[in-house]
Steps between C-alpha positions, in 0.01 A plus 500: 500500500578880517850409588529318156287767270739765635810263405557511079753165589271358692197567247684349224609192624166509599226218219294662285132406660644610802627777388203601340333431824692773679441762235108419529484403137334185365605381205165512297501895612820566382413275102169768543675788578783485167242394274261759562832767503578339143145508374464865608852604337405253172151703473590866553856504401635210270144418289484894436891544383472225312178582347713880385766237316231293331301814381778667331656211340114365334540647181900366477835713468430746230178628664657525794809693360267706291341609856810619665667666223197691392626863542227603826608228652891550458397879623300340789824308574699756502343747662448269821827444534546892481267578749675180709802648448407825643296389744707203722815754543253765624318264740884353630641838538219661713384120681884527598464841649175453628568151691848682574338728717208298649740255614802672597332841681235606706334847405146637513300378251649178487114283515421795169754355320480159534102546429556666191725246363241257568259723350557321127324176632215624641408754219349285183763610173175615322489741745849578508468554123214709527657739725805581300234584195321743780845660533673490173225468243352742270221599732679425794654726792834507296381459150467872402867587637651191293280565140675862567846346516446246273569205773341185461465284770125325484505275167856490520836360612528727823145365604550096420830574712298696822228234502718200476789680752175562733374132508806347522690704746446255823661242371841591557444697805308206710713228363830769691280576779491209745867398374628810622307542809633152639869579385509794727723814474769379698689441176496816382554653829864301480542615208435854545730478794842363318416805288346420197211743356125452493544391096776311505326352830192420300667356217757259667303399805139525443445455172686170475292387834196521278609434140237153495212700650577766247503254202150342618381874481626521199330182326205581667462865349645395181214218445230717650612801263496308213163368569333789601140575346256691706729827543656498142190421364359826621761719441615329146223606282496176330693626218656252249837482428553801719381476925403089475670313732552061497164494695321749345590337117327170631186641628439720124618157297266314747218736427527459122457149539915431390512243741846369396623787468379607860633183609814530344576827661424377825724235469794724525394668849468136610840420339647809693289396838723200409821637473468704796377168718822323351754798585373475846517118522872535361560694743409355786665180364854703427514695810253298742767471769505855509141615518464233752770700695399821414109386665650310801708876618 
């Protein structure tokens, strides 16, 4: 019997109750084991989205375009896609250099670094948030020196950009991590040896061995950054029109009992989750033969 499990010909000629036989799976436990995956993903993920779409459409179309186009929540819009717009280039230049040198180097304080990229995900974003007010606000360890130069940073742009860059900064570099470490330097070393330089070697050898990792990172740290709400919501102010991100329009609308208009909001950070979950399904579907490759070296 281990003779056949090891075969793939030989298991696939082989009946299906046998062949669930060998694999140790009864039929009933297999009809158990999808329906309670598909009742867990219908409760917590499906029944939920769904219930976003529902919401925001209750009170028909013009409600619902009277929501969106209000002028706080076209400023919410657009200033999360601002602060996303900052915020993912940051996070892909320095996750590049970061997983660059974890990967390809050894050096003291190697164990540091890779701790502190970490750090994000074991730190709560409140927290986060609160820290850059200790630093940059009014009363803070910085906030005397910037009032004198007339910098703004807490309640502002530059601090909605350091709190979201902050939380979302692992995603890139621990999707490029692992990739990199099982690729190896002996790439570049060839490379470096025919005589090209260390740029030209990063751009034409390992940046192209890592382009699908690198776009995961990417979705990843685009959703997250657009979702954000602990950190921003500390370092935002709450201010209409002005520091109030996507997340941080729902939760005020919510508050004031706009339900529709809440919902209708939150629709579009679904609709984006969306978008983002079909980009990556494309994708996969357009270039599959290629990741696959790409994960098999």
């Amino acid at each position: 019997m281990s003779d056949l499990a090891a075969s793939p010909v030989a298991l696939r000629d082989v009946p299906a109750p046998a062949r669930a036989a060998i694999r140790g799976e009864s039929l009933p436990v297999r009809i158990a084991l999808i329906a309670l995956a598909l009742a867990f993903l219908a409760f917590f993920l499906f029944l939920p989205l769904l219930s976003v779409f529902v919401e925001a459409g209750a009170r028909g179309w013009q409600a619902y375009k009277a929501a969106i186009t209000e002028p706080d929540a076209i400023a919410a819009m657009q200033l999360t896609l601002l602060v996303a717009a900052i915020a993912v280039p940051l996070n892909v230049v320095v996750g590049l250099a970061a997983a660059w040198a974890v990967a390809k180097f050894e050096f003291r304080g190697k164990s540091l670094l890779i701790s502190l990229i970490d750090l994000p995900f074991s730190v709560s974003p409140v927290i986060a948030g609160l820290v850059f007010v200790l630093l940059f606000g009014a009363q803070g360890f910085l906030g005397p020196w910037l009032q004198a130069h007339d910098v703004k940073i807490v309640f502002a742009l530059p601090g909605l950009v350091l709190a979201t860059v902050f939380v979302t900064f692992p995603f890139v570099a621990r999707e490029l991590i692992p990739h990199m470490q099982a690729l190896g330097s002996s790439d570049e070393e060839a490379a470096l040896t025919l005589g090209a330089s260390g740029w030209r070697t990063f751009l034409t050898v390992t940046l192209p061995n890592v382009k699908w990792s690198l776009l995961y990172g990417v979705l990843l740290c685009n959703a997250r950054a657009m979702g954000e709400f602990g950190a921003v919501a500390v370092v935002s102010g709450k201010i209409r029109g002005l520091t109030n991100t996507m997340p941080l329009h729902v939760e005020i609308l919510y508050n004031e009992y706009m339900t529709a208009a809440a919902f209708a909001v939150a629709s579009l950070l679904a609709g984006l989750a969306l978008v983002t979950l079909v980009i990556k399904t494309v994708l996969e579907w357009r270039f599959g033969d290629e990741i696959a490759a790409t994960r098999r070296h």
